[in-house]
N, C-alpha and C positions, 0 to 999 in steps of 0.2 A: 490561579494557575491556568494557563493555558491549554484548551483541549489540544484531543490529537488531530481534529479537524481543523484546528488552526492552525494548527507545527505543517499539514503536509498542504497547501495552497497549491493550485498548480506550480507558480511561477519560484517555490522554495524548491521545487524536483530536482531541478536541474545543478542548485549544489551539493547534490547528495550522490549522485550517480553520473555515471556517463551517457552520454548524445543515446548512443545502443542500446544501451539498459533502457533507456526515458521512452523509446520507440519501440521495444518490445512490449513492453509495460502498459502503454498507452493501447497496445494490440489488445492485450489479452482483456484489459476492462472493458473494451469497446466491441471486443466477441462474448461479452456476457459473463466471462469467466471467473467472475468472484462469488463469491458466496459469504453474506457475515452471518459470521457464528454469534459474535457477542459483539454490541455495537454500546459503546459504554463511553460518557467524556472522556475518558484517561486512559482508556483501552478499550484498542475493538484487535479482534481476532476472526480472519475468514479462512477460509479453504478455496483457492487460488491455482486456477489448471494453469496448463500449456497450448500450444497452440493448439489447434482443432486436430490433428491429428496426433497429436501428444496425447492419451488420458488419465496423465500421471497430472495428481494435482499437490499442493505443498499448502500444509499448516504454516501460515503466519501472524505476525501481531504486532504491532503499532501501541506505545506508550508513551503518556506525558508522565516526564518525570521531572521531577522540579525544573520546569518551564523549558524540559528539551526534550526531543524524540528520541526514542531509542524504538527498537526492533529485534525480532527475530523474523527466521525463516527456515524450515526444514528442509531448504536444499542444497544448503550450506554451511559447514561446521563457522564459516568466517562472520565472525559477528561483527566484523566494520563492514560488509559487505549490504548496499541498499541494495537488493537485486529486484530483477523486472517483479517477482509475485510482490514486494516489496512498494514497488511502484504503481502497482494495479488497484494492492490494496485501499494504497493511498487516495488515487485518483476518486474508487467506486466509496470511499467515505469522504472526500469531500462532496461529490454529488449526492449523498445520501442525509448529509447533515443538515438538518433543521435550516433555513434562515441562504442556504449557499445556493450560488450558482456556480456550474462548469465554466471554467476560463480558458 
């Protein structure tokens, strides 16, 4: 089965979300703003601000489940929805994961 580090690559982002979301997203990892709670193959789970002047941050998580990702995010009841903490997540665990590099 496939980790969640492999389900979220840079280059799969972009069919999960839109252009905005992928560019927020990219913001908030790259202001430091992740935090992993639980970094596990099959699940990882961080705590995921806003912008710098936002200090509202949102519980998310990232799962392989039979060889697809799925999510949540606490800023949003809409569970199709990848949103940017979604995106951030992603990013700061694939740079996080053993063996990867940022693409």
């Amino acid at each position: 089965m496939p980790s969640v580090a492999d389900l979220v690559a840079p280059a799969r982002l972009s069919d999960l979300t839109t252009p905005a979301t992928l560019r927020l997203g990219r913001a908030i990892a790259a202001a430091g703003a992740v935090e992993l709670l639980d970094f596990e193959p099959l699940r990882v789970r961080g705590k995921v601000g806003g912008p710098a002047a936002n200090s509202q941050t949102r519980t998310t998580e990232l799962r392989s489940a039979g060889g697809q990702l799925e999510w949540s995010c606490t800023c949003s009841s809409d569970t199709a929805l990848f949103c940017k903490h979604c995106v951030a997540l992603a990013l700061t665990v694939w740079e996080s994961a053993p063996g990867r590099r940022a693409s």
